[in-house]
N, CA, C and O of each residue as an XYZ file, in Angstrom:
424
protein
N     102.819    106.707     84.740
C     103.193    105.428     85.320
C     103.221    104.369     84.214
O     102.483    104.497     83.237
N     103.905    103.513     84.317
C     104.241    102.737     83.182
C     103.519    101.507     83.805
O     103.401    101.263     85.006
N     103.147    100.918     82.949
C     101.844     99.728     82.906
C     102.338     98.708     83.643
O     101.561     98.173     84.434
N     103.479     98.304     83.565
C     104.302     97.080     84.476
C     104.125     97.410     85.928
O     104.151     96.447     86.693
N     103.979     98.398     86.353
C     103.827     99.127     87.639
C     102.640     99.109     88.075
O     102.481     99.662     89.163
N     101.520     98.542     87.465
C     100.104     99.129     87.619
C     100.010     97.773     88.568
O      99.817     98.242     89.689
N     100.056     96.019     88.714
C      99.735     95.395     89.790
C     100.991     95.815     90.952
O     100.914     95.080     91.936
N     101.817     96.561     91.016
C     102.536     97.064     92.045
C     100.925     98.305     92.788
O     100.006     97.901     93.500
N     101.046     99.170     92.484
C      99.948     99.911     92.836
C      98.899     99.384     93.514
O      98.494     99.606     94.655
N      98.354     98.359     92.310
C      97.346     97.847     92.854
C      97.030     97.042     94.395
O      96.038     97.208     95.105
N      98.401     95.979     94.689
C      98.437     95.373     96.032
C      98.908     96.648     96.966
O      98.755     96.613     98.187
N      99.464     97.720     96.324
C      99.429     98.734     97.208
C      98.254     98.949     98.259
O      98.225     98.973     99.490
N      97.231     99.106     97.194
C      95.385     99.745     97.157
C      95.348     98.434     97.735
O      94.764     98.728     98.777
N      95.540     97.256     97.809
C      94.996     96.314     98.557
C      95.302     96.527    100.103
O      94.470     96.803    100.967
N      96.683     96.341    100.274
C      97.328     96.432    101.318
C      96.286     97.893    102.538
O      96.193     97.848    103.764
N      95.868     98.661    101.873
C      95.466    100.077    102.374
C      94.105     99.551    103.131
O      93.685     99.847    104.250
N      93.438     98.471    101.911
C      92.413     97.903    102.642
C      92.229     97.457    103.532
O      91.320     97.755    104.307
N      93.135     96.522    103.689
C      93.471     95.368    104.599
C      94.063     96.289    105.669
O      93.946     95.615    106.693
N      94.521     97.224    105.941
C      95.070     97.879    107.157
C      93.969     98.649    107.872
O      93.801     98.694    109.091
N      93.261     99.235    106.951
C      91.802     99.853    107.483
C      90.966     98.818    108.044
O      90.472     98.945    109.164
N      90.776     97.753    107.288
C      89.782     97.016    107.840
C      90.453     96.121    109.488
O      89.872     95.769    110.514
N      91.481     96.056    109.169
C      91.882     95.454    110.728
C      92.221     96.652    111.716
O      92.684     96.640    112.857
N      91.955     97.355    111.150
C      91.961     98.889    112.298
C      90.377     99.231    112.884
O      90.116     99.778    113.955
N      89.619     98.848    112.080
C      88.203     98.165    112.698
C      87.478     96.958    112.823
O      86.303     96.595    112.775
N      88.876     96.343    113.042
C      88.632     94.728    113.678
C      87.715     93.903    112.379
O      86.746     93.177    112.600
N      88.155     94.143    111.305
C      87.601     93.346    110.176
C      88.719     92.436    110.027
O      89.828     92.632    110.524
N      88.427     91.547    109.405
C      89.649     91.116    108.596
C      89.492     91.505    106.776
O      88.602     92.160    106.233
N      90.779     90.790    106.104
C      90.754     91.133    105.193
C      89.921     90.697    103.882
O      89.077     89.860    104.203
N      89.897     90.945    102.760
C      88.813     89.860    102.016
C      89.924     88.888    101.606
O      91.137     89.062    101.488
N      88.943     87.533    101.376
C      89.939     86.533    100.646
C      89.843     86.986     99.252
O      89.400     88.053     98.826
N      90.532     85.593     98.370
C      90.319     85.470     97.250
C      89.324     85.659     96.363
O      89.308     86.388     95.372
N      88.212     84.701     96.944
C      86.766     84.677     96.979
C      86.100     86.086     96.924
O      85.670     86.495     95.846
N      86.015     86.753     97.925
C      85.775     88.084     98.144
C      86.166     89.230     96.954
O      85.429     89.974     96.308
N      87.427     89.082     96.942
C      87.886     90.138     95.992
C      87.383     89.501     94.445
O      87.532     90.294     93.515
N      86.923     88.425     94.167
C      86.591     88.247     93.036
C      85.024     88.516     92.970
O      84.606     89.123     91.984
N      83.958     88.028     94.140
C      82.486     88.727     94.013
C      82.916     90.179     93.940
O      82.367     90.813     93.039
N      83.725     90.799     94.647
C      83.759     92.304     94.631
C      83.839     92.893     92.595
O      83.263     93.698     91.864
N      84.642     92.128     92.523
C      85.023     92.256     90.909
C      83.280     91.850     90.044
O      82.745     92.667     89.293
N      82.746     90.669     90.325
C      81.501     90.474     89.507
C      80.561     91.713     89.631
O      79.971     92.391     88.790
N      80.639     91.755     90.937
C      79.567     93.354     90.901
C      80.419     94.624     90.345
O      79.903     95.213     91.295
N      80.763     95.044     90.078
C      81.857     95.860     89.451
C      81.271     95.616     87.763
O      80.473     96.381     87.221
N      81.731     94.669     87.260
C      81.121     93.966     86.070
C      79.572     94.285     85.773
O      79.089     94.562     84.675
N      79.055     94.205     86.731
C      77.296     94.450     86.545
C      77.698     95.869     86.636
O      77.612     96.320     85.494
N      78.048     96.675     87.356
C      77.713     97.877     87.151
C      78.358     98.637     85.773
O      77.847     99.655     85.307
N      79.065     98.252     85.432
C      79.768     98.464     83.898
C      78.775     98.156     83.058
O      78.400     99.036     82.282
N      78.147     96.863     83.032
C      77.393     96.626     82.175
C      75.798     97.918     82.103
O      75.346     98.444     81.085
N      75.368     98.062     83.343
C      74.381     99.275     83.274
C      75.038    100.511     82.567
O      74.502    101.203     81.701
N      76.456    100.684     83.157
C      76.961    102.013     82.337
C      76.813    101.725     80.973
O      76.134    102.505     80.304
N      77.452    100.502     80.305
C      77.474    100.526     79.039
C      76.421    100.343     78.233
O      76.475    100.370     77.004
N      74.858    100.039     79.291
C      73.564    100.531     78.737
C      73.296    101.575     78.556
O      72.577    102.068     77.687
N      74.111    102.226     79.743
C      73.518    103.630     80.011
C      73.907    104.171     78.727
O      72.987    104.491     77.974
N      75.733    104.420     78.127
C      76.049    104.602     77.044
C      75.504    104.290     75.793
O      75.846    105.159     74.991
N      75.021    103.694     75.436
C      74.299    103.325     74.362
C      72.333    103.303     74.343
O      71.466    102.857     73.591
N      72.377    104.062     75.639
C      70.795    104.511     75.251
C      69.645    104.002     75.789
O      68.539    104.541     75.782
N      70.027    102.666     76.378
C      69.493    101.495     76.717
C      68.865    101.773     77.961
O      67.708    101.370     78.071
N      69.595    102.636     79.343
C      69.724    102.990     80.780
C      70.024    104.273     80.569
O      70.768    104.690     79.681
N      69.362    105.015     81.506
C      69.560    106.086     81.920
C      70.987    106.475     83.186
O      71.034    105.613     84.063
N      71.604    107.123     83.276
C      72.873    107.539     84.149
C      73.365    108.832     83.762
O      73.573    109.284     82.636
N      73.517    109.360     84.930
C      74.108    110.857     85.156
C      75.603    110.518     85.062
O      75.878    109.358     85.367
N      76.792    111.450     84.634
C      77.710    111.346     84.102
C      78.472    110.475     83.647
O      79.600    110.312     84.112
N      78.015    109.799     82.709
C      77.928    108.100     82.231
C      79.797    108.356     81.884
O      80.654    107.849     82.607
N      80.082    109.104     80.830
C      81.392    108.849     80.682
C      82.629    108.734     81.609
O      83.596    107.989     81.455
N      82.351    109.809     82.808
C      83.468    109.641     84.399
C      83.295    108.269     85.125
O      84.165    107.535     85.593
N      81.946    108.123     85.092
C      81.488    106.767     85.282
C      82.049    105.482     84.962
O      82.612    104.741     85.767
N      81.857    105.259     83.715
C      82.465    104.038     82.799
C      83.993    104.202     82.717
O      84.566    103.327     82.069
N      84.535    104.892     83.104
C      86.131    105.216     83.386
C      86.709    104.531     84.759
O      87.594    103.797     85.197
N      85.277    105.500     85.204
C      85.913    103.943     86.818
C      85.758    102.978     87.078
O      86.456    102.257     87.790
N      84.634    102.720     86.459
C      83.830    101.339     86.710
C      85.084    100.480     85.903
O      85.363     99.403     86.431
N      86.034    100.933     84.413
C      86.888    100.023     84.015
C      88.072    100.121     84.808
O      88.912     99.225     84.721
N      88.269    101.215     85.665
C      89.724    101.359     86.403
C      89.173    100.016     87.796
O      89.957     99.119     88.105
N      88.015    100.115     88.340
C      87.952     98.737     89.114
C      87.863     97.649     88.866
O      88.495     96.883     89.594
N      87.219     97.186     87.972
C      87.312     95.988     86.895
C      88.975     95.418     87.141
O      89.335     94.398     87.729
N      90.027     96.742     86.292
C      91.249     96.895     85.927
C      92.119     96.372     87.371
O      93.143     95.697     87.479
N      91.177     97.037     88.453
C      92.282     96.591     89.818
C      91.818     95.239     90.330
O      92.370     94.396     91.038
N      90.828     95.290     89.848
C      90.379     93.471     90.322
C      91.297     92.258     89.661
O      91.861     91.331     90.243
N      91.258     92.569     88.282
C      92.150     92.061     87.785
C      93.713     91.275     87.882
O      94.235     90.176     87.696
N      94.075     92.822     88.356
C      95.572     92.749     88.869
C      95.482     92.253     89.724
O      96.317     91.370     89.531
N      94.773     91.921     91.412
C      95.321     91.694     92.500
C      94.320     89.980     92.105
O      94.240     89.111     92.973
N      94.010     89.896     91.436
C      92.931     88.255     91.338
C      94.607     87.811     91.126
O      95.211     87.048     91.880
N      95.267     88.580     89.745
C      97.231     87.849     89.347
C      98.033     87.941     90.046
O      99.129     87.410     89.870
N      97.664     88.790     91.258
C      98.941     88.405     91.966
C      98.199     87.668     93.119
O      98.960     87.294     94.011
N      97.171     87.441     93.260
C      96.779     86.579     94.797
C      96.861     84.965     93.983
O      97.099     83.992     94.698
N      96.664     84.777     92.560
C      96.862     83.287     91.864
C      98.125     83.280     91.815
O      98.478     82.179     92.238
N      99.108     83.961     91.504
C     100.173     83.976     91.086
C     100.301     84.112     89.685
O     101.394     83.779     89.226
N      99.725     84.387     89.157
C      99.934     84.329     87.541
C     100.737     85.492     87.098
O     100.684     86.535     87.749
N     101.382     85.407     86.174
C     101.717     86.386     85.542
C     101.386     87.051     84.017
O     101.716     86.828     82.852
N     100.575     87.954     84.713
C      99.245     88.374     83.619
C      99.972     89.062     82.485
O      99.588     88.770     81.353
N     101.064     90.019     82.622
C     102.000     90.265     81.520
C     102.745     88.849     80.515
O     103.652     89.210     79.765
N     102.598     88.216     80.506
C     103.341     86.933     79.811
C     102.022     86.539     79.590
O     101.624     86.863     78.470
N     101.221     85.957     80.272
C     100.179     84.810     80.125
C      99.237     86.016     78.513
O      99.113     85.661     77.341
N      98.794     87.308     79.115
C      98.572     88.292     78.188
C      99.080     87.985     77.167
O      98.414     87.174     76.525
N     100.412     88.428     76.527
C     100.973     87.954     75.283
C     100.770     87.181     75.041
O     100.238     87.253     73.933
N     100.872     85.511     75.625
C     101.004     84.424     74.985
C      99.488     84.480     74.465
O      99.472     84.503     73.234
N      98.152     84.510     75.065
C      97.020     84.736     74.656
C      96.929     85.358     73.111
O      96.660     84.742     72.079
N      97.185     86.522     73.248
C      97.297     87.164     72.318
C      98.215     86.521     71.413
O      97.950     86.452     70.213
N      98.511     86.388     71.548
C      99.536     85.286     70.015
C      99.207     84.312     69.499
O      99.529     83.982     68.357
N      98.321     83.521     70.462
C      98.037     82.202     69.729
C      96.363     82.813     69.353
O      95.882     82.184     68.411
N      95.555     83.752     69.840
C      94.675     84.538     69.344
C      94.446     85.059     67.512
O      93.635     85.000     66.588
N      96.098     85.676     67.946
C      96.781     85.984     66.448
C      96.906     85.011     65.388
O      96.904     85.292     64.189
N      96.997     84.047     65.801
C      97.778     82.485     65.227
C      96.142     81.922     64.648
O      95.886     81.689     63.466
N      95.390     81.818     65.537
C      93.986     81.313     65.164
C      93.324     82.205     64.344
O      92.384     81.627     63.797
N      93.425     83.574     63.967
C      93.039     84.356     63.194
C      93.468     84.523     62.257
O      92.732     85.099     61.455
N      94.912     84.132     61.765
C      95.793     84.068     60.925
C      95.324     83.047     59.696
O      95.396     83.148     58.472
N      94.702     81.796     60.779
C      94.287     80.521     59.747
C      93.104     80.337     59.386
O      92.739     79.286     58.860
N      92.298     81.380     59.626
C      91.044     81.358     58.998
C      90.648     82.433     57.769
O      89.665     82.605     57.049
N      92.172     83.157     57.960
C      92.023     84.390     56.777
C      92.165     83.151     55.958
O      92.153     83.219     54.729
């Protein structure tokens, strides 16, 4: 799958949510929601990446820290498309003027 495709997917995986949960009379998460969902996500990465380095103990730390960045990764995407941003452009431009500020301190 090609990377431009990956917040397509992702509101996919949202959408799946949001149909389950109103199929048991939930509603959906807001904005809000999907971004605490993302902070805890973050904490648990951070234990993995104790765990990885020695710090914490965890049973299959590497399958682990793979998902823990693939949710991180989908939080991400659907935080850019529920703001509207466009994280492919805004990305580059970051990265360039990143580049640009690193450029002038060599």
């Amino acid at each position: 799958m090609d990377l431009s495709q990956l917040p397509v997917r992702a509101m996919q995986v949202r959408e799946s949510f949001n149909a389950t949960a109103q199929a048991k009379n939930n509603r959906a998460w807001t904005r809000e929601e999907v971004m605490q969902g993302f902070v805890g996500d973050v904490g648990d990465l951070m234990k993995l990446v104790m765990a990885k380095t020695g710090v914490r103990h965890a049973d299959n730390v590497d399958h682990r820290l793979a998902h823990e960045l693939s949710d991180c990764l989908w939080s991400v995407l659907v935080l850019a498309k529920l703001y509207d941003v466009n994280l492919e452009k805004k990305f580059l431009a970051t990265v360039t003027e990143v580049e640009a500020k690193l450029a002038r301190l060599e």
